[in-house]
N, C-alpha and C positions, 0 to 999 in steps of 0.2 A: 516739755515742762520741767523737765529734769534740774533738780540745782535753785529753782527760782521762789522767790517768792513774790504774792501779787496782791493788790488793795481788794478791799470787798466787793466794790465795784466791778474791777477784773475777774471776781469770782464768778460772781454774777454772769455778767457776759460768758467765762466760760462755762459755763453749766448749760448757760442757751446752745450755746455751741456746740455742745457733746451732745445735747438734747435732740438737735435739729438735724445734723450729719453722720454719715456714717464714717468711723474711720475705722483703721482695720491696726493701727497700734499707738497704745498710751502707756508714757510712761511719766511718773512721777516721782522717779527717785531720788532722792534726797529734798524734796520740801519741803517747806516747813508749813503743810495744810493741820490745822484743826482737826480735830477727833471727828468734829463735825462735818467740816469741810470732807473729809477723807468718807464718811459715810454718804454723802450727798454725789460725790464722784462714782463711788461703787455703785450705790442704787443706778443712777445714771447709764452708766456703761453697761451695765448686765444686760438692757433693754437691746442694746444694740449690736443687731446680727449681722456686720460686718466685722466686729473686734475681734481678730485674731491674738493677738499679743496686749499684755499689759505686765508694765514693769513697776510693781510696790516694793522697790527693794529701798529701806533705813524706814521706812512708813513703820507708824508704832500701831502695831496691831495689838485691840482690848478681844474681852468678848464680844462686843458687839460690833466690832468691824470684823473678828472671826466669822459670822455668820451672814455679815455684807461680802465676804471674799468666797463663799459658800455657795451663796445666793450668786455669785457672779460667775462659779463656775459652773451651775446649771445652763450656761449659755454654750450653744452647741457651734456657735462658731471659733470659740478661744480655743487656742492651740497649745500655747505657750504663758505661764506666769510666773514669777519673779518674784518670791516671797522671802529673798538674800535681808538675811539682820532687821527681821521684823519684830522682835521682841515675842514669837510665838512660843507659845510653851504645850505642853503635850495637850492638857484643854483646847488648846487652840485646835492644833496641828487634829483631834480626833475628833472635830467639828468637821473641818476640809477634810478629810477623809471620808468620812461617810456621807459627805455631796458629790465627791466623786465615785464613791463606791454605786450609790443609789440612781446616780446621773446614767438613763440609758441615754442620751444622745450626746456624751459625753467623748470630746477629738480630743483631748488633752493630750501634747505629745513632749512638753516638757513642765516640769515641775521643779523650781530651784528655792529650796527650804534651809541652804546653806546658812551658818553663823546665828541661827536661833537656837531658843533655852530648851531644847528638845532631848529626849533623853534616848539612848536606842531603844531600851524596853516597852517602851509607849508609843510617845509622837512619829519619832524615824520610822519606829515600824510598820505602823497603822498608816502613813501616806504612800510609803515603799509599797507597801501591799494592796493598797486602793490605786495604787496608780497601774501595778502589773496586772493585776487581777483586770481592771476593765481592759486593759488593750491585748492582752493574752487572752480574753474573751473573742473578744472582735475576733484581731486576728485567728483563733480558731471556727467561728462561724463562717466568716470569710473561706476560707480552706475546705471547711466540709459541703459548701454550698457548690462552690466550684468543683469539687471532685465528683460528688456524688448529687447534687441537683435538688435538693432536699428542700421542702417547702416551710419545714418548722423546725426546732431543735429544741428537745428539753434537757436543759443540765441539770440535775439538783445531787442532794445527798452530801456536800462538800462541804457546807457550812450556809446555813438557813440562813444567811444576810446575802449569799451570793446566789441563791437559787435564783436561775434567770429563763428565762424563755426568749428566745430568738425567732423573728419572722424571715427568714432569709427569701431574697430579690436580689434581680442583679446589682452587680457593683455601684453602680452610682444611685442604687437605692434600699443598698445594704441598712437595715434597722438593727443596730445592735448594741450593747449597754453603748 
């Protein structure tokens, strides 16, 4: 969908279409969807547990598609999102943070926040660290489960938003943020 724009009518159909299937990447960048439109896609797609990828890059993210892009990475199939010159600003950017921070079945493996009103001392930092934090989680559950066979793992003391508990299981049913 990248580049286009479509009638209402077309909207329509695609929403049934996102609604009805599964795919596993959407990308929408550079459209020219409505505030509205753009929140009706995200609710949409969150639902659906094939979506690996989604690209919102020039999408003009408010608060309340912040917390639609939020709400979309609570979905433990996404891997990858594309949040290139979205108009986020550190509000924004410490909203998606702490859905990923709080997201235990969170795969997220890339995060692109390039060309937004992001400042280091805030937004940059607070995703930078929401993003390391859960997969330097994992990955060390992962590690100690395998080494040493361990059926639970308590981390805390690090900072009260990250105090996690881990049920560790074999790899293909590893539970971890």
């Amino acid at each position: 969908l990248e580049l286009c724009e479509i009638s209402e009518q077309s909207f329509q159909r695609l929403k049934q279409h996102l609604a009805k299937n599964p795919i596993k990447r959407l990308s929408i960048a550079g459209t020219r969807f409505s505030r509205d439109e753009l929140l009706a896609i995200l609710q949409i797609v969150s639902q659906n547990n094939s979506l690996k990828e989604v690209n919102l890059e020039n999408a003009r993210i408010d608060d309340e598609t912040a917390l639609a892009v939020a709400n979309l990475l609570r979905n433990p199939a996404l891997q990858s999102i594309n949040l290139r010159n979205c108009g986020i600003n550190d509000d924004h950017a410490l909203i998606i943070a702490k859905s990923i921070s709080k997201n235990r079945s969170c795969n997220l493996k890339a995060l692109e926040v390039g060309d937004n009103d992001l400042t280091i001392e805030n937004g940059q930092t607070e995703l930078v660290s929401a993003a390391v934090r859960v997969n330097f989680l994992r990955r060390l559950c992962k590690e100690i489960y395998q080494t040493y066979q361990y059926e639970e793992l308590k981390i805390s003391g690090c900072d009260s938003l990250y105090d996690v508990k881990f049920t560790a299981m074999p790899e293909d049913k590893l539970l971890a943020l």
